[in-house]
Backbone as CSV, one residue per row, in Angstrom:
resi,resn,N_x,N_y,N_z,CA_x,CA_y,CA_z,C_x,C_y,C_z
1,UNK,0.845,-1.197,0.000,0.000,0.000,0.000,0.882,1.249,0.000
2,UNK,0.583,1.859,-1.038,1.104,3.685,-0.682,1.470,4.020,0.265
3,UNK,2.419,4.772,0.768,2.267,5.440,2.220,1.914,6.771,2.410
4,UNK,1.712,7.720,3.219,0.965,8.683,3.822,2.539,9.628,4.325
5,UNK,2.999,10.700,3.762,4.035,11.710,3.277,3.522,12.619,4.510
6,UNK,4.211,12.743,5.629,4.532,13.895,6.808,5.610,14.736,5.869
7,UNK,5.477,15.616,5.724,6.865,16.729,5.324,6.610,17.344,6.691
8,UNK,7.595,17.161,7.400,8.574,17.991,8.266,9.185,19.080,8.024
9,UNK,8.470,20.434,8.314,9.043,21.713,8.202,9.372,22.535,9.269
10,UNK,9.337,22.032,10.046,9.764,22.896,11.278,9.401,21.882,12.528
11,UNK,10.267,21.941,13.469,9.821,21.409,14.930,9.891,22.347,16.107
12,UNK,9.133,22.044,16.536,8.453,22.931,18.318,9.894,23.297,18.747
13,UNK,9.264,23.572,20.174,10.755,24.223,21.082,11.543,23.028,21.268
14,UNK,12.830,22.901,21.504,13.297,21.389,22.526,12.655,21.082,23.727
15,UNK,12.917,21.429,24.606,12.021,21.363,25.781,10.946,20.455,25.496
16,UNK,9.904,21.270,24.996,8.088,20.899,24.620,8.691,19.287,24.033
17,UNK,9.410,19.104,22.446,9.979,17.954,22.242,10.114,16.646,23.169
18,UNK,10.514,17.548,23.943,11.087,16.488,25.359,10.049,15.587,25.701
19,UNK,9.564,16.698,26.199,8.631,16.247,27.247,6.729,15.266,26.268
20,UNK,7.126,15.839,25.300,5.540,15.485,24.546,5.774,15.073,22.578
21,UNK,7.078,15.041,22.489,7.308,14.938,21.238,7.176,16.162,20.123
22,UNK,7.471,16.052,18.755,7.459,17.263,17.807,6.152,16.627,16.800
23,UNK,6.252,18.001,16.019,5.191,17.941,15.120,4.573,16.750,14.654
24,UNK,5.277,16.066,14.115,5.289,14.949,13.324,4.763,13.772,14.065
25,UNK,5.038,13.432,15.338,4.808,13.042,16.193,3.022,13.157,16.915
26,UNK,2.549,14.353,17.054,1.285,15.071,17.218,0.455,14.574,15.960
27,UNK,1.030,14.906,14.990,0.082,14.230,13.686,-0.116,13.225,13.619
28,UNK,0.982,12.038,13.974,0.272,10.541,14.148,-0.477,10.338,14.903
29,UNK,-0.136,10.697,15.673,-1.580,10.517,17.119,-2.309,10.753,17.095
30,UNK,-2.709,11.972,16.118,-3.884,12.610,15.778,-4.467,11.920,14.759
31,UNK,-3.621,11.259,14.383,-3.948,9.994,12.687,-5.339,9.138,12.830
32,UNK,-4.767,8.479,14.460,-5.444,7.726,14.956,-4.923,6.247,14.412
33,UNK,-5.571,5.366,14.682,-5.142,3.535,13.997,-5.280,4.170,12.317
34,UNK,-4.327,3.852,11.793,-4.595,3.495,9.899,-3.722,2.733,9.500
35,UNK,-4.450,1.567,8.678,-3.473,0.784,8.082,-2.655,1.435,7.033
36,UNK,-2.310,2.564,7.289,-1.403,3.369,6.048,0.297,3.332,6.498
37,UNK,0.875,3.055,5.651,2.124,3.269,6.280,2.442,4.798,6.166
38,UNK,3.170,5.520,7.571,3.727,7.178,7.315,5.166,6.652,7.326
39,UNK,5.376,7.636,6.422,7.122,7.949,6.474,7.004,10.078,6.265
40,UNK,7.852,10.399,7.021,8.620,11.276,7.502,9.679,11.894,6.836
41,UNK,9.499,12.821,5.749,10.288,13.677,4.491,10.754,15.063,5.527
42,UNK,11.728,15.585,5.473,12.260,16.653,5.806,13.006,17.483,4.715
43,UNK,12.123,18.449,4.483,12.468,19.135,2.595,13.904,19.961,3.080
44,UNK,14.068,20.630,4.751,14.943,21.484,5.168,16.588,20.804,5.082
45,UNK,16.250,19.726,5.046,17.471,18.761,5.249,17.412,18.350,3.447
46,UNK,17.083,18.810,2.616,17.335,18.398,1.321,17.248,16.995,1.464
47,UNK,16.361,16.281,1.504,15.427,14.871,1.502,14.913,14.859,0.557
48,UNK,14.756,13.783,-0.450,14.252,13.806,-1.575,12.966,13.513,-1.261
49,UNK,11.793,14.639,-2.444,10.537,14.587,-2.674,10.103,13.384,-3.338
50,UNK,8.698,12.781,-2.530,8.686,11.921,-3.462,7.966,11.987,-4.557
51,UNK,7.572,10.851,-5.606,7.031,10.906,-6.636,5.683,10.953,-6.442
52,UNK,5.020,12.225,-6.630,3.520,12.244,-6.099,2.649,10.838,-6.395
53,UNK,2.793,10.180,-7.522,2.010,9.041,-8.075,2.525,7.819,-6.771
54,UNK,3.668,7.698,-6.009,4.118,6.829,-5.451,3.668,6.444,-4.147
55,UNK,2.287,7.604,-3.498,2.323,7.999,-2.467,0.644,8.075,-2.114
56,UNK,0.148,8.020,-0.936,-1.541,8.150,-0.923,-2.152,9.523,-0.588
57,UNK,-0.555,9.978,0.225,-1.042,11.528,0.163,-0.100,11.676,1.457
58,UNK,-0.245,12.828,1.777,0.798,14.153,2.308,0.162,15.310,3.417
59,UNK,0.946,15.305,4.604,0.523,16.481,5.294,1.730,17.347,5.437
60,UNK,1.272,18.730,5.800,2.186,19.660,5.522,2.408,20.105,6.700
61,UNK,3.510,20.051,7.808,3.127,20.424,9.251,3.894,21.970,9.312
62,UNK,3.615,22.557,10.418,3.684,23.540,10.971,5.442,24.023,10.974
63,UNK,5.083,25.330,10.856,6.764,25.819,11.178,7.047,26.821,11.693
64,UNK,7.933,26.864,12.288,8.491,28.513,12.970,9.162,29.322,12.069
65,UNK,9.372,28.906,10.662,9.759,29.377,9.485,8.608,30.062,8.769
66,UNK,8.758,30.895,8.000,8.428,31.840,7.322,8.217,32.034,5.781
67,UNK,6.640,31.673,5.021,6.351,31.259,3.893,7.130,32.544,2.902
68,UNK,6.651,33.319,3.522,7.039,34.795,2.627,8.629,35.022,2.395
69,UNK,9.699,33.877,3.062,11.165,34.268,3.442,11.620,33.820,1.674
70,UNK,10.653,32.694,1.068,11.027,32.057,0.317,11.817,31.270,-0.045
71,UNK,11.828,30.378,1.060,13.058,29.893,1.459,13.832,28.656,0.451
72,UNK,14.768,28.164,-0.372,14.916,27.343,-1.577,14.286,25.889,-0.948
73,UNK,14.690,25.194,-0.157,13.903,24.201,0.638,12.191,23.939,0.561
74,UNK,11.794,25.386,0.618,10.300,25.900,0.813,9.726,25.747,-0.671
75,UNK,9.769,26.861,-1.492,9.542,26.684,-2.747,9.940,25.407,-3.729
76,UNK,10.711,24.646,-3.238,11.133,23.375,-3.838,9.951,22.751,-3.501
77,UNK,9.124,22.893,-2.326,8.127,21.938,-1.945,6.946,22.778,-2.333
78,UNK,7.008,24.281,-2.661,6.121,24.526,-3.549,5.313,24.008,-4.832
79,UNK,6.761,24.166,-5.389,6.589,23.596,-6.972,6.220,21.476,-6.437
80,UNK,6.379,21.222,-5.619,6.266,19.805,-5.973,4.655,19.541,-5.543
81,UNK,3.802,20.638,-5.053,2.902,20.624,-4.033,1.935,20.696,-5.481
82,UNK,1.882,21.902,-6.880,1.415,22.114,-7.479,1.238,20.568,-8.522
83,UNK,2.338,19.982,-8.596,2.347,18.410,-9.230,1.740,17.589,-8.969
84,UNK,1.699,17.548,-6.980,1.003,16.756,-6.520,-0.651,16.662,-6.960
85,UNK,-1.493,17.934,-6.503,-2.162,18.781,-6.874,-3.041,18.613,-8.181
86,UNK,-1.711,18.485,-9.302,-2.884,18.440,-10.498,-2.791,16.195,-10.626
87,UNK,-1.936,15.646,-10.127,-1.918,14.306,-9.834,-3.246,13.559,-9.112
88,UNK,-4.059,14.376,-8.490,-5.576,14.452,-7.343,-5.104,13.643,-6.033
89,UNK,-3.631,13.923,-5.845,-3.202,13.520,-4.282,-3.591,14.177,-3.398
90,UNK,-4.425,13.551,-2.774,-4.300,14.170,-1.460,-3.692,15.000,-0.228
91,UNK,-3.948,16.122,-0.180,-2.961,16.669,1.003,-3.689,17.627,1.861
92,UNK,-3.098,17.814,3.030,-3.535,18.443,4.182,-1.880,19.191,4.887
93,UNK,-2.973,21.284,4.676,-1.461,21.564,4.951,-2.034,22.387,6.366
94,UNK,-1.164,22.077,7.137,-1.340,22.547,8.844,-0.371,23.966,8.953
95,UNK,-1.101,24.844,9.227,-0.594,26.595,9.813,0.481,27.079,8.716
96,UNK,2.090,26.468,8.638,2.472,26.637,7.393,2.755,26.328,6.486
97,UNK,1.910,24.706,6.365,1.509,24.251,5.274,0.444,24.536,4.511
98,UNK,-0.647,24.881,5.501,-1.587,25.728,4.966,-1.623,26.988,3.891
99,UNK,-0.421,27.860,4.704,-0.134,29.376,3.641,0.601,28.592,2.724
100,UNK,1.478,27.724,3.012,2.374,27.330,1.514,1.719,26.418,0.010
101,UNK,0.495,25.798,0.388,-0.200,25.545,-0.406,-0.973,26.430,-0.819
102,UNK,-1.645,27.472,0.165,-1.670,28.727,-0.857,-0.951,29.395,-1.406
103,UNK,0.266,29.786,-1.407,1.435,30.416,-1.954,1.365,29.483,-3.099
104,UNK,1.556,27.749,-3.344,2.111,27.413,-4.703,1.099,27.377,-5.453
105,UNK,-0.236,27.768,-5.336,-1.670,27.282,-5.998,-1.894,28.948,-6.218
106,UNK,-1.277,30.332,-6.653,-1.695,31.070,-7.051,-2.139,31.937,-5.337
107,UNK,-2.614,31.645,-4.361,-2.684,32.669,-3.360,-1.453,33.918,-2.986
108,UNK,-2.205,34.520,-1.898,-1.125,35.262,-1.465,-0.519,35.285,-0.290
109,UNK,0.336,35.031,0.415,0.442,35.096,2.175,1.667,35.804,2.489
110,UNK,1.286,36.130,3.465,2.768,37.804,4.019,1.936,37.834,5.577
111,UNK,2.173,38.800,6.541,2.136,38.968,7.773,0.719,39.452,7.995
112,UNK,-0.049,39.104,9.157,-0.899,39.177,9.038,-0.778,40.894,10.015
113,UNK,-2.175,41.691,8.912,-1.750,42.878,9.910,-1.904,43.324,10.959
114,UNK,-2.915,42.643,11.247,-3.025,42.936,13.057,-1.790,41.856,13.716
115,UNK,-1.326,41.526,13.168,-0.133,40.750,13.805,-0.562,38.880,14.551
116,UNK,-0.302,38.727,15.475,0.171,37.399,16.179,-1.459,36.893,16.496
117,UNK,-2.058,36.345,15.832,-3.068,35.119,17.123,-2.154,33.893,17.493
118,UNK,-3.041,34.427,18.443,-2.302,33.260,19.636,-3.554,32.785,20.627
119,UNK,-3.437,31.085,20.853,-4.481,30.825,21.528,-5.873,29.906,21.491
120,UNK,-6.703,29.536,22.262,-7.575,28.741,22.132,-8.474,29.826,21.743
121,UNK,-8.962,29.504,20.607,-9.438,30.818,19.200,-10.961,30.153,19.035
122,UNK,-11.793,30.787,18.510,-13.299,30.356,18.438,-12.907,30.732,16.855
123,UNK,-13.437,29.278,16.402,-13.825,29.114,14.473,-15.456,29.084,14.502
124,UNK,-14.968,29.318,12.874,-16.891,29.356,12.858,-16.828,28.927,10.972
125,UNK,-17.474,28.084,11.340,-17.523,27.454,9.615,-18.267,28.509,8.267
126,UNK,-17.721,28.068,7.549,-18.943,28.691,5.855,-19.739,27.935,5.625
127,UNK,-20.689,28.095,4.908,-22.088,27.859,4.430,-21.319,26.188,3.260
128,UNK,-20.223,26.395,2.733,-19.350,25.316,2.086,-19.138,24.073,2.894
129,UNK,-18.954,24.361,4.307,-18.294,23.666,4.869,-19.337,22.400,5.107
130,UNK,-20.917,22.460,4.824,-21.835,21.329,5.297,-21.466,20.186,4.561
131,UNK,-21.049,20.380,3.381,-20.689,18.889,2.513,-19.422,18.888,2.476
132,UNK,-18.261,19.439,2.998,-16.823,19.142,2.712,-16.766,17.349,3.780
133,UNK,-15.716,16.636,3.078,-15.555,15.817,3.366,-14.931,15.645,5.176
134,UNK,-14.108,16.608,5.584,-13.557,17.175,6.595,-14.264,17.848,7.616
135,UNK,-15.003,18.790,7.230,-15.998,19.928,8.028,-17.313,19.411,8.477
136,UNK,-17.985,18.898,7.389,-19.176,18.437,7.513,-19.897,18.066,9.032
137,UNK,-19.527,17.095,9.684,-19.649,16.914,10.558,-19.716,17.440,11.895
138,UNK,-18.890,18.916,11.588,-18.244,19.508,12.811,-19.811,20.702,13.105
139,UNK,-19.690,21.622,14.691,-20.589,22.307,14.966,-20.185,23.667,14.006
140,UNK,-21.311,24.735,14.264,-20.983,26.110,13.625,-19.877,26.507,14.216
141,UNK,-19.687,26.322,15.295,-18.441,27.233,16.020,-17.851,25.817,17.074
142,UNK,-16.573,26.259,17.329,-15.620,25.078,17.690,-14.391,25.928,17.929
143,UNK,-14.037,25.543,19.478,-12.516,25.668,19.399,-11.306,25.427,18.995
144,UNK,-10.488,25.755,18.865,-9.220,25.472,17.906,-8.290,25.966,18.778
145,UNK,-7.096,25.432,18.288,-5.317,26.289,19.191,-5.114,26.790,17.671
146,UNK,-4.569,27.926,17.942,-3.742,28.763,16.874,-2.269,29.302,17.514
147,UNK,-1.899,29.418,16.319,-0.102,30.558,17.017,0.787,30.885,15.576
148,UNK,0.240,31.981,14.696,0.549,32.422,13.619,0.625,34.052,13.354
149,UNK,1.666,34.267,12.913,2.238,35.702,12.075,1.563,36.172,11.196
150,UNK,1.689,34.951,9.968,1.435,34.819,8.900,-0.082,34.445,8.360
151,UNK,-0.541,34.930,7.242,-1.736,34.844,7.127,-1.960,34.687,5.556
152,UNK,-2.678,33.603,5.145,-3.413,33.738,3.894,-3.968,35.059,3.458
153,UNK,-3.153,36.343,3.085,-4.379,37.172,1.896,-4.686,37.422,1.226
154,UNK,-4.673,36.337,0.510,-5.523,36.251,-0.799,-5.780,34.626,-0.889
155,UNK,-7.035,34.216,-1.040,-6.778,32.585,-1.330,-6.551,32.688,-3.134
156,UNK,-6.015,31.559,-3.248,-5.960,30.769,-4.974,-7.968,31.102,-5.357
157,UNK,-7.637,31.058,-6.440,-8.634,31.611,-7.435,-9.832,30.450,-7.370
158,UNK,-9.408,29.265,-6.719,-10.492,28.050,-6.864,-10.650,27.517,-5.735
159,UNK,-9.980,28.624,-4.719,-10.146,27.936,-3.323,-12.049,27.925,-2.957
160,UNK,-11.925,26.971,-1.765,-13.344,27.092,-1.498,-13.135,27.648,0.267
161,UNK,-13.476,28.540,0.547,-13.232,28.798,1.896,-14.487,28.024,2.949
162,UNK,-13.892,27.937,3.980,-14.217,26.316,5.272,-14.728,27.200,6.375
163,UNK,-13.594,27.954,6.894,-13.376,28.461,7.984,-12.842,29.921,8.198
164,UNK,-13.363,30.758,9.448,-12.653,32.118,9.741,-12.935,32.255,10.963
165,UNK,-12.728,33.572,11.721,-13.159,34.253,12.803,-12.790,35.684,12.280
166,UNK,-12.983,35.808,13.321,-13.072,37.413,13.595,-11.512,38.026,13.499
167,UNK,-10.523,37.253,13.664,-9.117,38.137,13.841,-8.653,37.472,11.831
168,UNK,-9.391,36.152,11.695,-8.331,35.559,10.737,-9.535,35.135,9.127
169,UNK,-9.483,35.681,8.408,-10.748,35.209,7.549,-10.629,34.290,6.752
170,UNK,-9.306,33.057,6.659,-9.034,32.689,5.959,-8.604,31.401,6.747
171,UNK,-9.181,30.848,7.542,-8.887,29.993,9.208,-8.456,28.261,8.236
172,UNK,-9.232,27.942,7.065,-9.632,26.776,6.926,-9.631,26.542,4.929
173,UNK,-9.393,26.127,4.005,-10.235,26.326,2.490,-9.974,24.729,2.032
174,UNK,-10.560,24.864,1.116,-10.405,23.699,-0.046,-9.936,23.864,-1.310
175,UNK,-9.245,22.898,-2.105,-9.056,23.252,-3.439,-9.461,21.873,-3.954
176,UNK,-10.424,22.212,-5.057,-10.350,20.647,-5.536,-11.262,19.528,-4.658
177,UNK,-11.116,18.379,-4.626,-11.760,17.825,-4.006,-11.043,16.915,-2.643
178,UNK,-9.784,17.388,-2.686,-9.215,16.557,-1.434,-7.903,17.529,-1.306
179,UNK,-7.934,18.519,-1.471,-6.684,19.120,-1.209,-6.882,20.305,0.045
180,UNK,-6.585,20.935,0.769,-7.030,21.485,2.526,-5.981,22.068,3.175
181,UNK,-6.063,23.415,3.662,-5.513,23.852,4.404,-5.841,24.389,5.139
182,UNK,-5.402,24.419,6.619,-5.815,24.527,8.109,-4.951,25.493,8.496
183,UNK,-5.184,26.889,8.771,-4.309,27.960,9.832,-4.199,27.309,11.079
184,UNK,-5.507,27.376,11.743,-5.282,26.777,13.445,-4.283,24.957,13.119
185,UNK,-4.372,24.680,14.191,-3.591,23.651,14.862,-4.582,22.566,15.385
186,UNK,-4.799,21.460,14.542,-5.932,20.008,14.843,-4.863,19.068,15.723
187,UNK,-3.544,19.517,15.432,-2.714,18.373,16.008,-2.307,18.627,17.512
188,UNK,-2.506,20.284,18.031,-1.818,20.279,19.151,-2.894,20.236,20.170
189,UNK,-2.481,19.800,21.436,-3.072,19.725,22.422,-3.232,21.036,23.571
190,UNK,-3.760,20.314,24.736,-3.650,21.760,25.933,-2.330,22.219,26.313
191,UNK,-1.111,21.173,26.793,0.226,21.528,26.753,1.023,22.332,25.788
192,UNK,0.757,21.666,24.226,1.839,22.226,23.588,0.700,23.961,23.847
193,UNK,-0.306,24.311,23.357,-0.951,25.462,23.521,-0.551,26.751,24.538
194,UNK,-0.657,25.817,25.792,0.478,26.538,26.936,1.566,26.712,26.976
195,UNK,2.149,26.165,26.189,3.689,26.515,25.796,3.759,27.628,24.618
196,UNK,3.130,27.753,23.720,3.305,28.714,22.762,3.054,29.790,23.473
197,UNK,1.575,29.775,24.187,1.389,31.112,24.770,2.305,31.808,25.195
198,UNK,3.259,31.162,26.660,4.226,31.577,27.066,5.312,31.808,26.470
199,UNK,5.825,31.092,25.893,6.922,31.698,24.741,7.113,32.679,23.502
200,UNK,5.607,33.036,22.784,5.448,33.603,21.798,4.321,34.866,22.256
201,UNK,3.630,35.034,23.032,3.046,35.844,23.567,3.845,37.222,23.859
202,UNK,3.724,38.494,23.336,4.460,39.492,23.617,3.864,40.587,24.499
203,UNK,2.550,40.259,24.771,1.874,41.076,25.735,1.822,40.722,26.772
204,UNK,2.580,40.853,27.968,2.320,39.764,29.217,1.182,40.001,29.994
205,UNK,0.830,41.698,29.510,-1.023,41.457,30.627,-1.871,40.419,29.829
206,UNK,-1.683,39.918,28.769,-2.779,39.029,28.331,-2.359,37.738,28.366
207,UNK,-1.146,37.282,28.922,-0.986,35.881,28.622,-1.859,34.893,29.412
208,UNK,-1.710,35.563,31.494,-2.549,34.770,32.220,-4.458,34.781,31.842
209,UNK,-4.570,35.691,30.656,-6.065,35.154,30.728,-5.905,34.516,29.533
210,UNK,-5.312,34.390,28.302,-4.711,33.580,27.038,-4.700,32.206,27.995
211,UNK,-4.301,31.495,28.878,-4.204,30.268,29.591,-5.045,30.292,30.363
212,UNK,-5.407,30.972,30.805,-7.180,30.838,31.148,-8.500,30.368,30.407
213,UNK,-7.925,30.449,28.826,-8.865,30.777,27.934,-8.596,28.918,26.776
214,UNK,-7.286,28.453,27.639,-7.128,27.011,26.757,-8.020,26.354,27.398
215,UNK,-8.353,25.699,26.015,-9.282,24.794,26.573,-9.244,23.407,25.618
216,UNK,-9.885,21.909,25.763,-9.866,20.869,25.091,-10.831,21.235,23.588
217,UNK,-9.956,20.527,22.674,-10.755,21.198,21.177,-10.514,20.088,20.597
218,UNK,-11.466,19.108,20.859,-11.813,17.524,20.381,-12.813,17.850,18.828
219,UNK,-13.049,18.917,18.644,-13.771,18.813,17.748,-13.006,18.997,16.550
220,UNK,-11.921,19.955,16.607,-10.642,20.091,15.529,-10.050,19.236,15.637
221,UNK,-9.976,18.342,16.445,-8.611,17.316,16.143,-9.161,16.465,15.338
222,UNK,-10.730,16.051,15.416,-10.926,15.196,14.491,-10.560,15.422,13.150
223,UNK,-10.475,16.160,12.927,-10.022,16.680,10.770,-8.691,15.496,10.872
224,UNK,-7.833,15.413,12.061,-7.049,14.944,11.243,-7.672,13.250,10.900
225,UNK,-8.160,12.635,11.811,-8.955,11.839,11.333,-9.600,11.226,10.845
226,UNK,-10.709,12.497,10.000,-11.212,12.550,9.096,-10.100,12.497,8.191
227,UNK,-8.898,12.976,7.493,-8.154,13.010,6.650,-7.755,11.689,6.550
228,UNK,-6.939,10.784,7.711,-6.711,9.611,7.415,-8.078,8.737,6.952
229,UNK,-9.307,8.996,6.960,-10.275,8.113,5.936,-10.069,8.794,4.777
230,UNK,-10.555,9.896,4.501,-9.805,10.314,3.341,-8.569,9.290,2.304
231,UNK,-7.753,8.879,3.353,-6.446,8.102,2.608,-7.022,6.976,2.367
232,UNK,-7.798,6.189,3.099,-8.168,5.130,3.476,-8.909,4.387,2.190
233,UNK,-9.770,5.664,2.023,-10.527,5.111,0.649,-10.276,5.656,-0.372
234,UNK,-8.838,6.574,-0.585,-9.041,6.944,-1.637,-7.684,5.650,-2.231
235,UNK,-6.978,5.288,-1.242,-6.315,3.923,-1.291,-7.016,2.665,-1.677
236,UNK,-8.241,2.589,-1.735,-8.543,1.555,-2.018,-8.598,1.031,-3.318
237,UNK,-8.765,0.096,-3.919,-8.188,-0.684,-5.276,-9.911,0.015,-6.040
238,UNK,-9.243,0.166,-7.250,-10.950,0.611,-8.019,-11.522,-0.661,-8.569
């Protein structure tokens, strides 16, 4: 069977590592049981991409790196993202996998201008989101962890938008029929959440009510879930 493509673009603090594991790590767990095999690509370490046809599909995890830096590593996985893409692989890109699949599909992403969300964030779905394969299921509004700079502004010309709030209008989209990107965070939990706060938080009168304000967000983690059926059947023999 195919296997299921983690690209590794960035990992958490050491510390957090330590104690609870990195990105990549959070996404399996969040996988849940799948008879899919994952293997673990790191584009930063010049790891070879694989052959989109070779593969059942791909998540794009999170980074402390910077879509807009353009980084040669980055755009290498641009251009391979657009291949994948017109191939009908599957992928799911998380905070800055999210902007970078908008970046290689024609969007736009740069800093967001009100600057930093941070936090257990209230989403609220689109009128799209009742039949997406991913969303469907979920309530109108649902908590999420977020911790982003950077912001989708502009989606790709065929995006279908999922998700927003009030600080971020661009929280969630679709392209196509299995392709997805997620600003907030389905993979992290209450810990890693409390850790960003404190470390990335630059306002310190708001941090103790920011950790006041985490809370369990069982309803986002399922996407990733939902994604591994996604693999599940789109793996299956025709």
């Amino acid at each position: 069977m195919k296997p299921l493509i983690i690209f590794k673009v960035g990992s958490t603090f050491e510390h957090l590592a330590a104690e609870i594991g990195d990105f990549e790590q959070w996404i399996i767990q969040g996988l849940g049981f799948s008879p899919i095999t994952t293997k673990i690509v790191d584009p930063r370490l010049n790891e070879l991409l694989p052959d989109p046809s070779s593969i059942a599909g791909a998540i794009i995890s999170g980074s402390h790196s910077m879509v807009s830096d353009r980084e040669p590593w980055s755009e290498a996985l641009a251009d391979w993202i657009v291949t994948a893409t017109a191939n009908n692989v599957p992928l799911l890109g998380i905070c800055y996998g999210h902007q970078l699949l908008a970046h290689a599909l024609s969007g736009i992403v740069d800093y967001h201008p009100s600057g930093l969300e941070i936090g257990t964030v209230a989403i609220e779905l689109s009128p799209h989101a009742a039949n997406d394969p991913l969303f469907k299921d979920l309530p109108l509004h649902f908590p999420a962890h977020a911790t982003h700079r950077q912001t989708v502004i502009k989606l790709p010309e065929n995006a279908v938008l999922l998700a927003k709030n009030a600080f971020e209008p661009h929280h969630a989209f679709r392209i196509g029929e299995n392709v997805w990107g997620v600003q907030f965070h389905p993979e992290f939990n209450e810990a890693a959440m409390r850790c960003y706060i404190q470390y990335r938080c630059e306002d310190w009168q708001k941090i103790a009510a920011l950790l006041d304000q985490v809370v369990e967000t069982s309803e986002s983690a399922q996407l990733l879930k939902k994604f591994s059926e996604v693999l599940r059947v789109a793996s299956q023999p025709n």
